[in-house]
mmCIF file of the N, C-alpha and C atoms, coordinates in Angstrom:
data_MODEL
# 
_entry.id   MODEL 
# 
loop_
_atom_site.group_PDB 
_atom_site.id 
_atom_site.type_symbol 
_atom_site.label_atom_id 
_atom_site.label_alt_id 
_atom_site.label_comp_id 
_atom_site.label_asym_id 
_atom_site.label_entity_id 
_atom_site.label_seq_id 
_atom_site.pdbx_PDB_ins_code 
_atom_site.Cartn_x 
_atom_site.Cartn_y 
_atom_site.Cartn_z 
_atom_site.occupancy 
_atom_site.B_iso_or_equiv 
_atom_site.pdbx_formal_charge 
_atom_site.auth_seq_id 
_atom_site.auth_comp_id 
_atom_site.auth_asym_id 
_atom_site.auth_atom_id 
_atom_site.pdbx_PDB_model_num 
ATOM 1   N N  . UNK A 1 1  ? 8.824   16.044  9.456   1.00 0.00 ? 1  UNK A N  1 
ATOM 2   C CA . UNK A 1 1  ? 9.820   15.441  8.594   1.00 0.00 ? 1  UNK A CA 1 
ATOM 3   C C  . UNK A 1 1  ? 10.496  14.284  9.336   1.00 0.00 ? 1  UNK A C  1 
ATOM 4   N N  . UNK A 1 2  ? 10.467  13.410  8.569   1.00 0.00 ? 2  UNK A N  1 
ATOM 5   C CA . UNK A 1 2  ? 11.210  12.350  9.186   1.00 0.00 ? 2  UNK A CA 1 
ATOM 6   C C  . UNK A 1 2  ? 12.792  12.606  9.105   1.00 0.00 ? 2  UNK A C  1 
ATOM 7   N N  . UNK A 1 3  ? 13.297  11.948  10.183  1.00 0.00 ? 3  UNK A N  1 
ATOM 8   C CA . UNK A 1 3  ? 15.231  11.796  10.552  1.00 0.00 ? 3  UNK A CA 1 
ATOM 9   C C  . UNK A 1 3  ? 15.664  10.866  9.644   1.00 0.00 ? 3  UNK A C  1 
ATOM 10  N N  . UNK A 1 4  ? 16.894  10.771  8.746   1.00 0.00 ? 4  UNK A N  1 
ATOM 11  C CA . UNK A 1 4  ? 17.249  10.221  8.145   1.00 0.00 ? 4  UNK A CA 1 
ATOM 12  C C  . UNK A 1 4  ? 17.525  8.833   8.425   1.00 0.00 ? 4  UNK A C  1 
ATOM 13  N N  . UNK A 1 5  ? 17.625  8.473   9.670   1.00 0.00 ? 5  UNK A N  1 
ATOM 14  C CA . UNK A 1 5  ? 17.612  7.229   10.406  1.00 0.00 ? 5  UNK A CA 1 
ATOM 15  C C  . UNK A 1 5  ? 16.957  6.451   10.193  1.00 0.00 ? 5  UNK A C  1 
ATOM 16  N N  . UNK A 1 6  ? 15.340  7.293   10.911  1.00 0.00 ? 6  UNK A N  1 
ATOM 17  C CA . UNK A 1 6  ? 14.314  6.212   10.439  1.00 0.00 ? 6  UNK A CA 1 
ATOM 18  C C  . UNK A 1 6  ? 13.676  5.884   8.798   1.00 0.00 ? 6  UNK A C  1 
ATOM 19  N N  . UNK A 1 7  ? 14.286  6.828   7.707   1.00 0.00 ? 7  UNK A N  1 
ATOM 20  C CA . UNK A 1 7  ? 13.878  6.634   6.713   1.00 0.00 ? 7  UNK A CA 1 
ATOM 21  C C  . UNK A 1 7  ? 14.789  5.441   6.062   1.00 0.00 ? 7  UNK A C  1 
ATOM 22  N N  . UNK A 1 8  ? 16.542  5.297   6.573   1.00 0.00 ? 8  UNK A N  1 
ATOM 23  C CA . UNK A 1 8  ? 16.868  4.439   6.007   1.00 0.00 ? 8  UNK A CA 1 
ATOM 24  C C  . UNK A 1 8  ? 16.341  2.991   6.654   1.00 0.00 ? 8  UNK A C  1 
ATOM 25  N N  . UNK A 1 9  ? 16.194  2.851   8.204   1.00 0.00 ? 9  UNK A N  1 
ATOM 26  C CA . UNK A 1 9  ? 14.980  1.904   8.606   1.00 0.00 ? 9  UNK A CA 1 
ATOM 27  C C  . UNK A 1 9  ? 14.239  1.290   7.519   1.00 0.00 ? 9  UNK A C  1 
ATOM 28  N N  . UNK A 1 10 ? 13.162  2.595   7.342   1.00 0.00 ? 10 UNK A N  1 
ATOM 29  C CA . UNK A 1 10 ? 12.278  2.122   6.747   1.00 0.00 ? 10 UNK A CA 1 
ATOM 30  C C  . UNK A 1 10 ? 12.339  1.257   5.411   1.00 0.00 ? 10 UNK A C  1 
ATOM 31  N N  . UNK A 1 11 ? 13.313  2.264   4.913   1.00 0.00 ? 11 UNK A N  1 
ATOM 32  C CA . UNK A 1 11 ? 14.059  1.570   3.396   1.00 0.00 ? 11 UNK A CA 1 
ATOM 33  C C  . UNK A 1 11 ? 14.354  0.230   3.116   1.00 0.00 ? 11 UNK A C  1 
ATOM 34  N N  . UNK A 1 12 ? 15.479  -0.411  4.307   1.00 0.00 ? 12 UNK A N  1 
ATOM 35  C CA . UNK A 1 12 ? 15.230  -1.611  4.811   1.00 0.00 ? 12 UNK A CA 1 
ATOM 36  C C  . UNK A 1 12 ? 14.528  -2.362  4.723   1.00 0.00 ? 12 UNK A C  1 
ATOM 37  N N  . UNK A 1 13 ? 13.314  -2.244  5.230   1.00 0.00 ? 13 UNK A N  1 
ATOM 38  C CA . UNK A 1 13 ? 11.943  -2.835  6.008   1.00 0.00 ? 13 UNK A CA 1 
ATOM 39  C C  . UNK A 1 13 ? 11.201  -3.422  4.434   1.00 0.00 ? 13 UNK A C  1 
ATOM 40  N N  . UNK A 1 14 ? 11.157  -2.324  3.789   1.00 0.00 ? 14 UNK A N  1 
ATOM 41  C CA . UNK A 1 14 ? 10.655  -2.058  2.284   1.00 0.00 ? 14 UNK A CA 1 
ATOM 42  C C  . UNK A 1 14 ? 11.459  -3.083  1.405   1.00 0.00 ? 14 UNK A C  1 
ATOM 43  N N  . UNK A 1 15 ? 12.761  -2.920  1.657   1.00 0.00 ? 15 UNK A N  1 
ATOM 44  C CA . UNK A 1 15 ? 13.273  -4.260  0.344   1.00 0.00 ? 15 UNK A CA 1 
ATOM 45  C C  . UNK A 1 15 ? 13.138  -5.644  0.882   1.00 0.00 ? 15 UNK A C  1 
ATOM 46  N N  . UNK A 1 16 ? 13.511  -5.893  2.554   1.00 0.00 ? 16 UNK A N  1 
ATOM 47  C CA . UNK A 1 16 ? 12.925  -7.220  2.713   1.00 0.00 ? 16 UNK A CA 1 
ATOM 48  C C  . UNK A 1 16 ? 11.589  -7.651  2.785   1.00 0.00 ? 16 UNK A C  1 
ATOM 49  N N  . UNK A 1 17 ? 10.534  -6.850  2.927   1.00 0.00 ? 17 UNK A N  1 
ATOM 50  C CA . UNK A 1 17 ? 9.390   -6.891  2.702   1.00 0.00 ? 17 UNK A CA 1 
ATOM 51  C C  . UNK A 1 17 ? 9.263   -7.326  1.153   1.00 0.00 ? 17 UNK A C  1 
ATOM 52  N N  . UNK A 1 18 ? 9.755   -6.430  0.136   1.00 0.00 ? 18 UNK A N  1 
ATOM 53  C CA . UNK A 1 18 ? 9.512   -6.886  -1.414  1.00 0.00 ? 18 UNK A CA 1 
ATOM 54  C C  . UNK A 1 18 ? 10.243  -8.354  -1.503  1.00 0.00 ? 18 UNK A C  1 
ATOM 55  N N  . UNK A 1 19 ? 11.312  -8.591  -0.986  1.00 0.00 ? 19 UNK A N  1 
ATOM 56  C CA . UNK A 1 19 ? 11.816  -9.732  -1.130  1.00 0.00 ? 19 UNK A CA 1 
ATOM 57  C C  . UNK A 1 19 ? 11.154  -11.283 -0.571  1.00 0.00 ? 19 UNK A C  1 
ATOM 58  N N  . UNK A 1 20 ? 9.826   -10.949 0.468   1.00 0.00 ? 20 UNK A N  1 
ATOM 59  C CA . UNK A 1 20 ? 8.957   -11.814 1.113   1.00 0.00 ? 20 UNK A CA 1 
ATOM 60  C C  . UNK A 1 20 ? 7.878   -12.067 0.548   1.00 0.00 ? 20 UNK A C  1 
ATOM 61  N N  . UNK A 1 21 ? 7.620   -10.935 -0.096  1.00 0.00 ? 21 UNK A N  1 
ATOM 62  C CA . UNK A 1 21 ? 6.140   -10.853 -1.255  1.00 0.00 ? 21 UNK A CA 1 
ATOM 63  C C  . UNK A 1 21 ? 6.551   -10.066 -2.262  1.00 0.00 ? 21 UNK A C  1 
ATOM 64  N N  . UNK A 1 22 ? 7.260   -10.758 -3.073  1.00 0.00 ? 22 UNK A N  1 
ATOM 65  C CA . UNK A 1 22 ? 7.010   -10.214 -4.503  1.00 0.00 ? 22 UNK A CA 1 
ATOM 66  C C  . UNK A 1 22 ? 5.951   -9.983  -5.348  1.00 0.00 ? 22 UNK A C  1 
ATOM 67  N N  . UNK A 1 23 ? 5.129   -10.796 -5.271  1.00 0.00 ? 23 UNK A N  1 
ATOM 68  C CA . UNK A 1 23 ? 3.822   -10.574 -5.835  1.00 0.00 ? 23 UNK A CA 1 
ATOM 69  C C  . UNK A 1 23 ? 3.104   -9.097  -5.649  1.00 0.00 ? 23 UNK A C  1 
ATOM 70  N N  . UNK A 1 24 ? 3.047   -8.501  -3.954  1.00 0.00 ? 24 UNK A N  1 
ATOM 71  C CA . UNK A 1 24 ? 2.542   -7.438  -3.163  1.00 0.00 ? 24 UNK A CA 1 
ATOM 72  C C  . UNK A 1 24 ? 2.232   -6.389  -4.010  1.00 0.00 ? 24 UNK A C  1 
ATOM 73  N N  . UNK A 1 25 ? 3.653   -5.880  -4.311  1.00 0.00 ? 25 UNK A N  1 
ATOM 74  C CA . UNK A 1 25 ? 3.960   -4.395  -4.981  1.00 0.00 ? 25 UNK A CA 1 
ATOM 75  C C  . UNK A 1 25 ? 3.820   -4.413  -6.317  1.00 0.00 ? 25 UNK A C  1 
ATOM 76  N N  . UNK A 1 26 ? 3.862   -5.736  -7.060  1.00 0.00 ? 26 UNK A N  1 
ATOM 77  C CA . UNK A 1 26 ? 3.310   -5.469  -8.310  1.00 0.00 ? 26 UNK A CA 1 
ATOM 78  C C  . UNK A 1 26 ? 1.848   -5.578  -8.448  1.00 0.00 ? 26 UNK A C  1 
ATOM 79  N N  . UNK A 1 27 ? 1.342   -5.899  -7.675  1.00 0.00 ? 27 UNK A N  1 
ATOM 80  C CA . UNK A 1 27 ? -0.124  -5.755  -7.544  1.00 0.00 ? 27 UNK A CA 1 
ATOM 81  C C  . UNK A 1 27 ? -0.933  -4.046  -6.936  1.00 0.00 ? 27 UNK A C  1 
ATOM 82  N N  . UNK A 1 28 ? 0.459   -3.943  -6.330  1.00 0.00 ? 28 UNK A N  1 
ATOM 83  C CA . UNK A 1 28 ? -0.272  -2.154  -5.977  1.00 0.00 ? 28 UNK A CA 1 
ATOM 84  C C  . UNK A 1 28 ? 0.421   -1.592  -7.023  1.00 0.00 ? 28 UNK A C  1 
ATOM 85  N N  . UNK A 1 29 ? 1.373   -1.862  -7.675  1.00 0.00 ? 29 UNK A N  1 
ATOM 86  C CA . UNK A 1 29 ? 2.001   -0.958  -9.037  1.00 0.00 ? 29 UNK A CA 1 
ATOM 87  C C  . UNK A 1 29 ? 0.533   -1.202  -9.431  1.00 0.00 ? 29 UNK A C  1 
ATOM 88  N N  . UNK A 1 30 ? 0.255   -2.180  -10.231 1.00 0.00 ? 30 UNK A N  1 
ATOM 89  C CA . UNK A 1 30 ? -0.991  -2.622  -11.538 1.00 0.00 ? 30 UNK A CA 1 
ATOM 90  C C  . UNK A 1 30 ? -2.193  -1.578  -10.606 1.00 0.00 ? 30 UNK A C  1 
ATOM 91  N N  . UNK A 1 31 ? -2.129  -1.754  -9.158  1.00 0.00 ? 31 UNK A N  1 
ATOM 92  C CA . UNK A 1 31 ? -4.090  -1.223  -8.687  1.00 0.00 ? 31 UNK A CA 1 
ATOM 93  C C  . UNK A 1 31 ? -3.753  0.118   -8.863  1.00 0.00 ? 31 UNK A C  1 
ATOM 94  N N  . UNK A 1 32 ? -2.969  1.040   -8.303  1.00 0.00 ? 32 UNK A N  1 
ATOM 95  C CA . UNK A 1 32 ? -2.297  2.368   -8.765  1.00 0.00 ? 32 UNK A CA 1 
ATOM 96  C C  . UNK A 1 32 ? -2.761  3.091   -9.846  1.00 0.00 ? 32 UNK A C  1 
ATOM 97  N N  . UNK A 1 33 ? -2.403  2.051   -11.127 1.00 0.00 ? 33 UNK A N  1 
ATOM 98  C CA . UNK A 1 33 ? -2.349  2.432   -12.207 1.00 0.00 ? 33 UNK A CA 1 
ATOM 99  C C  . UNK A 1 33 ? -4.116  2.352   -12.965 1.00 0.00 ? 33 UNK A C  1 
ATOM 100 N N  . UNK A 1 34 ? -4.699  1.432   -12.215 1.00 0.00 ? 34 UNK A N  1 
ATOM 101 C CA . UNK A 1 34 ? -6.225  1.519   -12.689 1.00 0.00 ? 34 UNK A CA 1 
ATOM 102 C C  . UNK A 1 34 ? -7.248  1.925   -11.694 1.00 0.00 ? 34 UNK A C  1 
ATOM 103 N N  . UNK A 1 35 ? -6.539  2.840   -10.347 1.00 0.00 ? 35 UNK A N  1 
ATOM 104 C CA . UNK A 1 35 ? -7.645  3.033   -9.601  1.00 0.00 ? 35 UNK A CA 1 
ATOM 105 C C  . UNK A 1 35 ? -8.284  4.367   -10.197 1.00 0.00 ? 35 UNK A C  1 
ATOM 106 N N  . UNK A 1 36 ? -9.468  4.750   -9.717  1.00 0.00 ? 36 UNK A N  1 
ATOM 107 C CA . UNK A 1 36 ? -9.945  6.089   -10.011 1.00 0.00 ? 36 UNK A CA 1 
ATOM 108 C C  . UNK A 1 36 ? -11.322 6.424   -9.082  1.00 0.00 ? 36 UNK A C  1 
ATOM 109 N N  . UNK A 1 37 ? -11.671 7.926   -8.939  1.00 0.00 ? 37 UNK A N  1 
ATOM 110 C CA . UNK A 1 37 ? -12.514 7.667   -8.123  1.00 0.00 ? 37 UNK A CA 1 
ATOM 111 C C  . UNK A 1 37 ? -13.904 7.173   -8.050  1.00 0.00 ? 37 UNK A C  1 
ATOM 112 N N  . UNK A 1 38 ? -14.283 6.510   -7.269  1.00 0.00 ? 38 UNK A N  1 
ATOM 113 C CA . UNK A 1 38 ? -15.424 5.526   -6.907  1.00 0.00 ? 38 UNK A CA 1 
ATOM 114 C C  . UNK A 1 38 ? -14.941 4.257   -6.526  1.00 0.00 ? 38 UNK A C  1 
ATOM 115 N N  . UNK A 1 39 ? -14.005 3.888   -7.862  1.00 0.00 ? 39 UNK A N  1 
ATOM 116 C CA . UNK A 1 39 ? -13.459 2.408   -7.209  1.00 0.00 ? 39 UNK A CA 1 
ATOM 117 C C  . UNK A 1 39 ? -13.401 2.144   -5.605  1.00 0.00 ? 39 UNK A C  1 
ATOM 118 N N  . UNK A 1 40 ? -14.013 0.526   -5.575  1.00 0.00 ? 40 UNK A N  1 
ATOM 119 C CA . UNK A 1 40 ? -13.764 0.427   -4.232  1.00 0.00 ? 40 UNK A CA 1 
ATOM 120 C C  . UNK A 1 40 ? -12.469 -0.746  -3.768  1.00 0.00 ? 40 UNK A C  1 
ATOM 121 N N  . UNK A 1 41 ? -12.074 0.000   -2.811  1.00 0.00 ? 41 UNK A N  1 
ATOM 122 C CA . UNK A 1 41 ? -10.469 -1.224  -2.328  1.00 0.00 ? 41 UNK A CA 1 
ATOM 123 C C  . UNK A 1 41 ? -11.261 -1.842  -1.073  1.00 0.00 ? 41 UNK A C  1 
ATOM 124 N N  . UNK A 1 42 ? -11.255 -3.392  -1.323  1.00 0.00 ? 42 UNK A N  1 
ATOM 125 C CA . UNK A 1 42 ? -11.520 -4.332  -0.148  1.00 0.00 ? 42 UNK A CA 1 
ATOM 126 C C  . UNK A 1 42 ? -10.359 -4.956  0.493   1.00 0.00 ? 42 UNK A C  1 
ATOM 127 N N  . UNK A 1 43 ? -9.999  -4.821  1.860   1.00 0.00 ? 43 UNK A N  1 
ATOM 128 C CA . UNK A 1 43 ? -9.415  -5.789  2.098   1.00 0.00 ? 43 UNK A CA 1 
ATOM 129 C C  . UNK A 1 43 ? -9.738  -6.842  3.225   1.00 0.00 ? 43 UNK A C  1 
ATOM 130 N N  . UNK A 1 44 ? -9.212  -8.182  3.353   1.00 0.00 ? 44 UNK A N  1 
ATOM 131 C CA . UNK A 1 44 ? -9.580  -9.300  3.781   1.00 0.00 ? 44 UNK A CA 1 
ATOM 132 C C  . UNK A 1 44 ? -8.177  -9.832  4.791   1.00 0.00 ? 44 UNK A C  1 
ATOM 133 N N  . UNK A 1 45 ? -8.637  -10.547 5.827   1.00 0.00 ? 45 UNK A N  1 
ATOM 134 C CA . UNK A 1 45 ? -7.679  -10.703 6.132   1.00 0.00 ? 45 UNK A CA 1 
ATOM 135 C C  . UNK A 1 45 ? -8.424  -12.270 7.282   1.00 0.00 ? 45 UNK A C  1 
ATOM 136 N N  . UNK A 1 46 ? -7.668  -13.345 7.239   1.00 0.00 ? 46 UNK A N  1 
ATOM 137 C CA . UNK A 1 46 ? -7.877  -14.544 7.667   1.00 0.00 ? 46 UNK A CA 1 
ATOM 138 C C  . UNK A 1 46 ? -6.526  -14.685 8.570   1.00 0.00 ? 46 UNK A C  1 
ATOM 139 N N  . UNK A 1 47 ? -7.105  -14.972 10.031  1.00 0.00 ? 47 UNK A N  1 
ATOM 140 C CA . UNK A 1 47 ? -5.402  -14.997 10.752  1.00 0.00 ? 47 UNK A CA 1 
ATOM 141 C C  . UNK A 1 47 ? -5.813  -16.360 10.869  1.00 0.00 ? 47 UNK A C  1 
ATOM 142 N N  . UNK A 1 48 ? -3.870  -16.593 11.574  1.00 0.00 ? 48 UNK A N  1 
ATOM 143 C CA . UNK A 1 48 ? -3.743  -17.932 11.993  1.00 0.00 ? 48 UNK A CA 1 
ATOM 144 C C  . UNK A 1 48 ? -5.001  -19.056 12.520  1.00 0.00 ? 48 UNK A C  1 
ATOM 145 N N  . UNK A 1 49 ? -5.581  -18.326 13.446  1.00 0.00 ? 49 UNK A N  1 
ATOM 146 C CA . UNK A 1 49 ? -6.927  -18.696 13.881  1.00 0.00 ? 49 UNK A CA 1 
ATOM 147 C C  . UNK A 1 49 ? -7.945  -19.270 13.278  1.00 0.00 ? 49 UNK A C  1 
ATOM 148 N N  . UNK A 1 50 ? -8.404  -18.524 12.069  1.00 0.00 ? 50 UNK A N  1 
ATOM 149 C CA . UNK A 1 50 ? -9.221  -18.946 11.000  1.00 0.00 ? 50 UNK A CA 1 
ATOM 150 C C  . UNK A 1 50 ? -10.400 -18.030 11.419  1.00 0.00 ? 50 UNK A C  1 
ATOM 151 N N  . UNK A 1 51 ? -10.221 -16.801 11.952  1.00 0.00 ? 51 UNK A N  1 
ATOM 152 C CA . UNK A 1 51 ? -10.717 -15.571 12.112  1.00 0.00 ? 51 UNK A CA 1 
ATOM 153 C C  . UNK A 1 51 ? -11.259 -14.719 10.946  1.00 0.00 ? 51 UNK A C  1 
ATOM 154 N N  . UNK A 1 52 ? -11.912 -14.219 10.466  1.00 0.00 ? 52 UNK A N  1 
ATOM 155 C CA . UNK A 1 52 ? -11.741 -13.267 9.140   1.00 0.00 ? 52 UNK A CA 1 
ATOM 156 C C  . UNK A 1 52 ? -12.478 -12.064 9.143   1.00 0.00 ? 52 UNK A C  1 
ATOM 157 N N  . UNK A 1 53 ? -11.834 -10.826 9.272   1.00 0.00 ? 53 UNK A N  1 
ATOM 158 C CA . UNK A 1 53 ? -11.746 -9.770  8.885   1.00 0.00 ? 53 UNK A CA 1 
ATOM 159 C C  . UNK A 1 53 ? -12.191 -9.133  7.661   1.00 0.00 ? 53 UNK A C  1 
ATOM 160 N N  . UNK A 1 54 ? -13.146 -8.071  7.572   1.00 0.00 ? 54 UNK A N  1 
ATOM 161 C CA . UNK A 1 54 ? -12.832 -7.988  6.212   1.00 0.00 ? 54 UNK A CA 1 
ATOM 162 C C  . UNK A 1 54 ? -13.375 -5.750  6.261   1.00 0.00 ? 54 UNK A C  1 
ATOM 163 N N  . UNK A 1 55 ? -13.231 -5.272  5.097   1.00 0.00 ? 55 UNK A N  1 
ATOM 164 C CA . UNK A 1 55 ? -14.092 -3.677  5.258   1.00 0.00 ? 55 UNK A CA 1 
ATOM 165 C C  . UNK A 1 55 ? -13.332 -3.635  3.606   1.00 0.00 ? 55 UNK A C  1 
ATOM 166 N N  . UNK A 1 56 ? -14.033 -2.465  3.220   1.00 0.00 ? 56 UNK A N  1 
ATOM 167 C CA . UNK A 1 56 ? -14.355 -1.842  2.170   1.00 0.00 ? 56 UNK A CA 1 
ATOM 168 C C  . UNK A 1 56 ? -14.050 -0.101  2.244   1.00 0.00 ? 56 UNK A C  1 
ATOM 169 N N  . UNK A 1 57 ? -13.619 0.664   1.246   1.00 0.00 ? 57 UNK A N  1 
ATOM 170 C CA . UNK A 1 57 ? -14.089 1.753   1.288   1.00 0.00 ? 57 UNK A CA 1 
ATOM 171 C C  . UNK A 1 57 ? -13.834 2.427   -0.301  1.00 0.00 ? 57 UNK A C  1 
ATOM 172 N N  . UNK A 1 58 ? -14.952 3.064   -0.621  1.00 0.00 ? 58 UNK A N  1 
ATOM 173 C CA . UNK A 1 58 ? -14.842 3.969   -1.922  1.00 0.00 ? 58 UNK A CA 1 
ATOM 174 C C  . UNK A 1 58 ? -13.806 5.207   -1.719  1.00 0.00 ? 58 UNK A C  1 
ATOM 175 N N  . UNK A 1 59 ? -12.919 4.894   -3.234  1.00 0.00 ? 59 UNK A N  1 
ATOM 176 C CA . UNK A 1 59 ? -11.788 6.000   -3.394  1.00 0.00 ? 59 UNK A CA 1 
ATOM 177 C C  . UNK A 1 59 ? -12.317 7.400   -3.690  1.00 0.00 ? 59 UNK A C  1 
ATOM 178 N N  . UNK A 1 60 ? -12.291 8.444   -2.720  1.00 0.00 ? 60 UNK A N  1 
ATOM 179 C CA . UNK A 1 60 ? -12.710 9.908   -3.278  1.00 0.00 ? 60 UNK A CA 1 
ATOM 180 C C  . UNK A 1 60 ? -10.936 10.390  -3.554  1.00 0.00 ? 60 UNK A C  1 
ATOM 181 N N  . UNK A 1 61 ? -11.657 11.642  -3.686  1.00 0.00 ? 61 UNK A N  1 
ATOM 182 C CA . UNK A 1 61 ? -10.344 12.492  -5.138  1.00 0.00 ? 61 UNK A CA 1 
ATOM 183 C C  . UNK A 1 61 ? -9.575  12.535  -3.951  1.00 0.00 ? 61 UNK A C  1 
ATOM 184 N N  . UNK A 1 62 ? -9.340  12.911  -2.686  1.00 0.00 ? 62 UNK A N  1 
ATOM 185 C CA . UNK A 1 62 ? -8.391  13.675  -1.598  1.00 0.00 ? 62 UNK A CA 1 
ATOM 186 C C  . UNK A 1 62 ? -7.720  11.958  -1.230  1.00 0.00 ? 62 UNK A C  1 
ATOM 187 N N  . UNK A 1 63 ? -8.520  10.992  -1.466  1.00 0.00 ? 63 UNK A N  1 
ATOM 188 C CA . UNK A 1 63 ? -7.861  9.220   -1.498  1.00 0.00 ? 63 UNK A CA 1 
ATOM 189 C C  . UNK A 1 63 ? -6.603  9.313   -2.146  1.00 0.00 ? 63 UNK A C  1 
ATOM 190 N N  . UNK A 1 64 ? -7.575  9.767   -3.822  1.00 0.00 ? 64 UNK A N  1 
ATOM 191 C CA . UNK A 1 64 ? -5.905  9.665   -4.947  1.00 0.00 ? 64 UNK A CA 1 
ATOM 192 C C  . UNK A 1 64 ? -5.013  10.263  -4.662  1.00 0.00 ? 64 UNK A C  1 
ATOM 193 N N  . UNK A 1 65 ? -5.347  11.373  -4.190  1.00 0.00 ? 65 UNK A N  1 
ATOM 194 C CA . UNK A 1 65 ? -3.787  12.241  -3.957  1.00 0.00 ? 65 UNK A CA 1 
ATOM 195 C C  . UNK A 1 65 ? -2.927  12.059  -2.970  1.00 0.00 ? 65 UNK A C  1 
ATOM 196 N N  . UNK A 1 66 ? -3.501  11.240  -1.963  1.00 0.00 ? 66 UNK A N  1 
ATOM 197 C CA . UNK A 1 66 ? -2.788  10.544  -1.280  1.00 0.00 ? 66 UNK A CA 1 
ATOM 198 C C  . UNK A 1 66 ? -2.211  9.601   -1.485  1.00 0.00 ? 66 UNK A C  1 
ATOM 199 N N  . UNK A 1 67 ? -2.711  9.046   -2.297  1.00 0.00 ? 67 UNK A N  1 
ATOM 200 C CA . UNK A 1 67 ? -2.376  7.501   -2.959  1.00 0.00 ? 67 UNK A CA 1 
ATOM 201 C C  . UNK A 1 67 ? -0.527  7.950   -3.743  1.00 0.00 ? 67 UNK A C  1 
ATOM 202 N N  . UNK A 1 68 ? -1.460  8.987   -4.635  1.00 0.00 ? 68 UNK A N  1 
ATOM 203 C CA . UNK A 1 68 ? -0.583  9.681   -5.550  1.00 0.00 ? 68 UNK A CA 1 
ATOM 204 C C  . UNK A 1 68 ? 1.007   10.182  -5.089  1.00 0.00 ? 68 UNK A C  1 
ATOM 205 N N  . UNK A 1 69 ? 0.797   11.241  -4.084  1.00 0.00 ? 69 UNK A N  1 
ATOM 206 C CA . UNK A 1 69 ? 1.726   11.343  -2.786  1.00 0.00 ? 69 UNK A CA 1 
ATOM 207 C C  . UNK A 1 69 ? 2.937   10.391  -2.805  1.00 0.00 ? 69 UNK A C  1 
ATOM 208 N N  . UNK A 1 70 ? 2.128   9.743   -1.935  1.00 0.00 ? 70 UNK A N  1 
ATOM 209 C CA . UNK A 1 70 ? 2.899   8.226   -1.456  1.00 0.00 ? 70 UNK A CA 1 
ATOM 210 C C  . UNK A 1 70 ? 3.478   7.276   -2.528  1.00 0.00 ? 70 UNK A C  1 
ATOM 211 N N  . UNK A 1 71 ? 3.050   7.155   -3.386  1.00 0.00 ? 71 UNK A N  1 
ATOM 212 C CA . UNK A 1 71 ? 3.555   6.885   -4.795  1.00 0.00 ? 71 UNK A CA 1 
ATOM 213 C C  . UNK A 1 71 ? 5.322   7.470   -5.303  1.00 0.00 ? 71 UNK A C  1 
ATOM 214 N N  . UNK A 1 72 ? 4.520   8.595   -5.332  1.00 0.00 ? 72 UNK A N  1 
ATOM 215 C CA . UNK A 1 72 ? 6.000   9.483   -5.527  1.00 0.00 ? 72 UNK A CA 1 
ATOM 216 C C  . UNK A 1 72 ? 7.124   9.646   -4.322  1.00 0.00 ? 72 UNK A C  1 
ATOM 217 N N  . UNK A 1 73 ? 7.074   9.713   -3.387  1.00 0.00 ? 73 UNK A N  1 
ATOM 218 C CA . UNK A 1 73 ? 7.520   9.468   -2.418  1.00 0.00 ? 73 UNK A CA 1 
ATOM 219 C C  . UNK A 1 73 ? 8.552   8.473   -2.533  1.00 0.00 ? 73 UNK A C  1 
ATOM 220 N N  . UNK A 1 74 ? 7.726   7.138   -2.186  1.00 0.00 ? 74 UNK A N  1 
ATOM 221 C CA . UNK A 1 74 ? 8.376   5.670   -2.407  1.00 0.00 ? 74 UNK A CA 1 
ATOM 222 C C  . UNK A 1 74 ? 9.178   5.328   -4.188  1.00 0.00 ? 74 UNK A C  1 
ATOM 223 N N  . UNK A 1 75 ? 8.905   6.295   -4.505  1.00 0.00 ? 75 UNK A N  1 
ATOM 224 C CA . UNK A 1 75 ? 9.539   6.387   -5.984  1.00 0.00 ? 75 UNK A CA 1 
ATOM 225 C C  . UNK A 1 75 ? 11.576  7.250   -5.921  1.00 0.00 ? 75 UNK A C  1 
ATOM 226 N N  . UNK A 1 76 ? 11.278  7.616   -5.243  1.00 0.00 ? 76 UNK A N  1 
ATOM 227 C CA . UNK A 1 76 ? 12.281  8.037   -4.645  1.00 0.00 ? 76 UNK A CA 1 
ATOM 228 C C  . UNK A 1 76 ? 13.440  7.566   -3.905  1.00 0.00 ? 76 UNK A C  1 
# 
């Protein structure tokens, strides 16, 4: 269990984060709401450098409920 400390931290972290990328969280609200299992989540990532990163992985059921979890959680 986390200490109430670091959860209000985190809380923090979470609204200036939404306030830097607004776009972010309505895009994981919308993927949330249409993932299911098989779907696959890619992500990509290009640093300063011009480096690029990238992996894949298919959502199984023990994914969603994690997904799900954490959902409710941060709903909170």
């Amino acid at each position: 269990m986390m200490n109430p400390k670091m959860i209000l931290q985190l809380k923090t972290m979470l609204t200036k984060f939404r306030q830097n990328h607004p776009k972010v969280p309505l895009f994981f609200s919308a993927a949330s709401k249409a993932i299911n299992e098989g779907s696959v989540i890619e992500i990509s990532l290009t640093t300063a450098e011009g480096r690029e990163l990238c992996t894949n992985m298919r959502v199984t059921q023990d994914d969603l409920e994690m997904i799900r979890t954490l959902g409710e959680m941060a709903s909170k």
